[in-house]
C-alpha positions as a Python dict, from the first residue, in 0.01 Angstrom:
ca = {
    (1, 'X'): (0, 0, 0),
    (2, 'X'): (-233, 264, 218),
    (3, 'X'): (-445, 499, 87),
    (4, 'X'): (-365, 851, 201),
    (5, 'X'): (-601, 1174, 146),
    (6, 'X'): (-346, 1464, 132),
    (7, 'X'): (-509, 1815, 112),
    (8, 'X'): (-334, 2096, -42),
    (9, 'X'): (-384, 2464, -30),
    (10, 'X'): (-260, 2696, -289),
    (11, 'X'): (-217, 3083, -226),
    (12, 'X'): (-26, 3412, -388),
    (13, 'X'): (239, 3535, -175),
    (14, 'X'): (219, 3868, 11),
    (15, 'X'): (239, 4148, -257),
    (16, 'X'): (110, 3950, -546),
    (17, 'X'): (-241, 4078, -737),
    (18, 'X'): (-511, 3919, -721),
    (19, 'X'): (-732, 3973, -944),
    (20, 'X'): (-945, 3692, -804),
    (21, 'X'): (-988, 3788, -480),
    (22, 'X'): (-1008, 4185, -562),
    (23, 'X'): (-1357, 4101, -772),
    (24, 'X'): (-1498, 3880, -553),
    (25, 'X'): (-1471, 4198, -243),
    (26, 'X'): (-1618, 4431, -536),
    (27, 'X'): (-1916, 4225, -558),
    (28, 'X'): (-1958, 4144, -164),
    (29, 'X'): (-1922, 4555, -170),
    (30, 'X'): (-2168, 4594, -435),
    (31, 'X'): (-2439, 4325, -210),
    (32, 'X'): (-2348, 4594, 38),
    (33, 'X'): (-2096, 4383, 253),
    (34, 'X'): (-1884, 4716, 288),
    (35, 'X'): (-1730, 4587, 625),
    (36, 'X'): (-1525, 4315, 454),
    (37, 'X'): (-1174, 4469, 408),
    (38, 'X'): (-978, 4189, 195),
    (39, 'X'): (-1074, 3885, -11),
    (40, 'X'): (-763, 3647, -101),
    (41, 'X'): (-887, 3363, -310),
    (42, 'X'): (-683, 2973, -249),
    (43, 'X'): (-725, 2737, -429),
    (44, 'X'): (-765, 2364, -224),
    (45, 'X'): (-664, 2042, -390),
    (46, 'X'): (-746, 1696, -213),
    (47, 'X'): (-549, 1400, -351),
    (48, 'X'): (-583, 1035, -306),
    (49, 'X'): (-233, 878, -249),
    (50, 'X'): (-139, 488, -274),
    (51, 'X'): (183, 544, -112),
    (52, 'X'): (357, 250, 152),
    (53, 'X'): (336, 521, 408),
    (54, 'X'): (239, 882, 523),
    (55, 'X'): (592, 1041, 458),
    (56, 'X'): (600, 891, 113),
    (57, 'X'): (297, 1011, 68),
    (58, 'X'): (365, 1326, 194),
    (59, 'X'): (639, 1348, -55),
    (60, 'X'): (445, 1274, -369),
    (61, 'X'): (208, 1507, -300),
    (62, 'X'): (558, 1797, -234),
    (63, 'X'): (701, 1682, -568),
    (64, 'X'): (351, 1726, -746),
    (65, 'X'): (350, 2081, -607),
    (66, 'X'): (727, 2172, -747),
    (67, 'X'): (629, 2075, -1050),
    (68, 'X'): (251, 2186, -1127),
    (69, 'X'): (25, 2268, -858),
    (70, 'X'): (208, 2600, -734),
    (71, 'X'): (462, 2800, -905),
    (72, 'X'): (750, 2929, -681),
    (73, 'X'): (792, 3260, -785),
    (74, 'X'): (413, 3387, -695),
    (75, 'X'): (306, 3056, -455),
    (76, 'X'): (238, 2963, -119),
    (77, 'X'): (140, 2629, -52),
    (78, 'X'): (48, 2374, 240),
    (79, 'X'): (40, 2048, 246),
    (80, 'X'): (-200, 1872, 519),
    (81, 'X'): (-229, 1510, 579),
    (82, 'X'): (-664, 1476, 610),
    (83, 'X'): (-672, 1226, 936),
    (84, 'X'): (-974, 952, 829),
}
């Protein structure tokens, strides 16, 4: 079996608070950064894979975001193969 790093990033979708991203530009206002218009916060997972090869790696990784790492309704997510 190969060992595969598999990076995954997790956003809201388009139209979706967040509260996350809204208080992080409220203090980058406050430290008078008043030219930054939007702050979107995403979270970034990097997983170690044994897996016989990159697709079945690749899949693990898609199955682990269906069921816990990003929730349909309100999530975006990619999943990026991290070359060695």
């Amino acid at each position: 079996m190969e060992k595969y790093t598999v990076v995954v990033e997790v956003e809201l979708k388009k139209g979706i608070t967040d509260p996350e991203g809204e208080n992080t530009k409220k203090a980058l206002a406050l430290l008078g950064f008043n030219t930054i218009e939007a702050v979107r916060a995403v979270k970034v997972y990097e997983i170690m894979v044994s897996a016989e090869s990159k697709e079945k790696a690749l899949a693990i990784v898609e199955e682990s975001c269906k069921r816990l790492l990003a929730n349909p309704v309100i999530h975006n997510y990619k999943i990026m193969l991290k070359e060695p």
